[in-house]
C-alpha positions in Angstrom: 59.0 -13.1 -30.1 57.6 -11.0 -26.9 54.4 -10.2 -29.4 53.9 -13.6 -29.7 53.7 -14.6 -26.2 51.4 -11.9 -25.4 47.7 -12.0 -24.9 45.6 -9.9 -26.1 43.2 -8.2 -23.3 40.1 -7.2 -25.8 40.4 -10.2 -27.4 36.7 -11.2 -28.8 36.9 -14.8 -27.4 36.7 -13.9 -24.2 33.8 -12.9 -21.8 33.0 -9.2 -20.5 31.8 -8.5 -17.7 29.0 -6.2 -18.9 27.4 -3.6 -15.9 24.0 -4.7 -15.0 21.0 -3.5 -16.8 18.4 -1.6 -14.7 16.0 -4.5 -15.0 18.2 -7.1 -13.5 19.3 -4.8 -10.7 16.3 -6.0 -8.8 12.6 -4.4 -7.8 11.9 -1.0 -8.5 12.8 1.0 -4.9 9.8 3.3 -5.5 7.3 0.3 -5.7 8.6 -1.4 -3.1 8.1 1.7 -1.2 4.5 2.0 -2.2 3.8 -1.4 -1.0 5.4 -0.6 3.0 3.4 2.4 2.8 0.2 0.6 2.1 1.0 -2.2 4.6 1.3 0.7 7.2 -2.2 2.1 6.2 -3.9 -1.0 5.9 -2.4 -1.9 9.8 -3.2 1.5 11.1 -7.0 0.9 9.2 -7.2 -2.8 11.5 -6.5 -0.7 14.3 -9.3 1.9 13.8 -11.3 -1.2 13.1 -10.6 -2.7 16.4 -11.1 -0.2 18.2 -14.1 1.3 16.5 -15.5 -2.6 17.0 -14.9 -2.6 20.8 -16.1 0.6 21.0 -19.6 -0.2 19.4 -18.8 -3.2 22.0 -18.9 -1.2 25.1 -21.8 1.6 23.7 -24.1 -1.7 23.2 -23.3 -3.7 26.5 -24.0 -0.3 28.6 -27.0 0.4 26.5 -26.3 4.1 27.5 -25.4 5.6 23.7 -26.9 3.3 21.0 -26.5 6.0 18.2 -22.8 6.0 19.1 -22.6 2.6 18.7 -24.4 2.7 15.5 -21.8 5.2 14.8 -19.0 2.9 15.4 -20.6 0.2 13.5 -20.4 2.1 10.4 -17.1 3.6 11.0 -15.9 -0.4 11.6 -17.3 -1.2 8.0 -15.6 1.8 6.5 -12.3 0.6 8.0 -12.8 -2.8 6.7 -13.8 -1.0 2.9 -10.5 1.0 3.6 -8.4 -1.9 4.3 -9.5 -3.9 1.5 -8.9 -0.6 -1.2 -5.5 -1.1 0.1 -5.4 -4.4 -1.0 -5.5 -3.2 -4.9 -8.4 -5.3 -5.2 -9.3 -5.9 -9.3 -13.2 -6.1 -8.1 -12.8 -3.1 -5.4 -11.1 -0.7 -7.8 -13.5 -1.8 -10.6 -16.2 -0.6 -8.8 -15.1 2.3 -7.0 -12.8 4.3 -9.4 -12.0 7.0 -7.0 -10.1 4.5 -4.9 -7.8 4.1 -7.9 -6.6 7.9 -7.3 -4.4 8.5 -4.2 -6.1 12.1 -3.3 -9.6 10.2 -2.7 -8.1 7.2 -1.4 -7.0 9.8 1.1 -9.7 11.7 1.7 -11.2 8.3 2.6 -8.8 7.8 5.2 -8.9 11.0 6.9 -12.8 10.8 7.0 -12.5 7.0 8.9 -9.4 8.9 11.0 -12.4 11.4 12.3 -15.0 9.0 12.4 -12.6 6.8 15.3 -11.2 10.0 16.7 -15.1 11.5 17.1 -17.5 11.2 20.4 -14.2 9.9 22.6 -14.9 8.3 26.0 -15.8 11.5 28.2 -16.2 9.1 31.3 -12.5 8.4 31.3 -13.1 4.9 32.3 -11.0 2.7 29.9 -8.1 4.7 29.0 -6.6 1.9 27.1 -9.9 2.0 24.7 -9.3 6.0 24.4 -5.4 5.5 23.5 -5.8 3.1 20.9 -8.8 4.7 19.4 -6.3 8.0 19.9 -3.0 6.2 18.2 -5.0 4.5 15.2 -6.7 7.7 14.3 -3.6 9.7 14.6 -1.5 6.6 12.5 -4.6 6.6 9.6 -5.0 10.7 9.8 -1.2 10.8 9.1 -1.1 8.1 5.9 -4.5 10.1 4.5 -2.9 13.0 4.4 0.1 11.7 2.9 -1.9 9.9 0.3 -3.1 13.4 -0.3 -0.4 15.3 -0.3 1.5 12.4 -2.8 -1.8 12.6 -4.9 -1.6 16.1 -6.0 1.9 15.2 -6.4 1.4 13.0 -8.8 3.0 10.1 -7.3 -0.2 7.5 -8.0 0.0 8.0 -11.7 3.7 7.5 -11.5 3.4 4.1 -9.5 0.8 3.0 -11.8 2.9 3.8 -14.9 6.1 2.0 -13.0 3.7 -0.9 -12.4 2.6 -1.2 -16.1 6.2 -1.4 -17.0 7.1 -3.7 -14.7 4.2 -5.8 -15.9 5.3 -5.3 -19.1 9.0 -6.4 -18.4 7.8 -9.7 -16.4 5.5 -10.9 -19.6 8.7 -10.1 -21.7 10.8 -12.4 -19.8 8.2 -15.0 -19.5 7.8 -15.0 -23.1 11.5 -15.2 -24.3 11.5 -18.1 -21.6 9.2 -19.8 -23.7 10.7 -19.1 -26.5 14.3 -20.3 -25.6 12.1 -23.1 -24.1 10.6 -24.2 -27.5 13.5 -23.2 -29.8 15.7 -25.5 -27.6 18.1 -21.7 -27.9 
């Protein structure tokens, strides 16, 4: 009679509690660390750009050093190209295939880096001009070479890969969705 009033634990009527698969555990760490990287680059780039801008600014207004002005100009458009490639642009990357690859992505960087860091303020009259132009070509300096340093690493191909799959996974879902959807399942 005991056996009879006992129930069975694996009993196939009830529900287990399976462990979650790795695709329902949530974003992939490593991409979501890609895109905070790339938000800190494309900041530090808006703050080359701003002060390459006020720079050009102040060169102009004074009408004592055109070419460095002209200098800035151009290293104000760069930092606008360089913030866009961070964007992952479809059109941008179409176009410009070596933004694709981390190493020149980064070699970009550093160049725009020198470009704000060059022909500093030897009058020492605005030192808040020189520290920002100092702080945003350190901040853009540092991601370049890390995007270099992660390039010859390997790291972009394996983001890009990690991104195709999770590409892959989302049109999966979306089409057993449909499915269920249409098969009233």
């Amino acid at each position: 009679m005991p056996r009879d009033l006992e129930v069975e634990e694996d009993s196939p009527h009830q529900p287990r509690e399976q462990a979650p698969s790795r695709s329902q555990r949530g974003p992939d760490v490593f991409l979501v660390v890609c895109r905070c990287f790339s938000v800190v680059t494309a900041v530090s780039t808006i703050l080359c750009a701003s002060a390459n801008v006020l720079s050009a600014i102040r060169s102009f207004r004074n009408a004592s050093d055109i070419f460095g002005g002209i200098f800035r100009c151009y290293a104000a458009a760069l930092c606008i190209f360089v913030a866009v490639v961070e964007t992952e642009w479809g059109f941008i990357l179409k176009y410009f295939r070596v933004m694709e690859y981390w190493p020149g992505r980064g070699m970009l960087q550093i160049f725009v880096a020198l470009m704000t860091r060059a022909f500093p303020d030897v009058s020492w009259q605005r030192k808040d001009l020189i520290a920002l132009q100092e702080i945003a070509s350190y901040l853009l300096l540092a991601c370049g070479v890390i995007y270099v340093v992660s390039g010859i690493l390997c790291l972009g191909y394996l983001k890009r890969a990690r991104q195709r799959r999770q590409i892959s996974k989302d049109q999966a879902a979306r089409d057993l969705e449909v499915r269920s959807s249409t098969f009233g399942i």
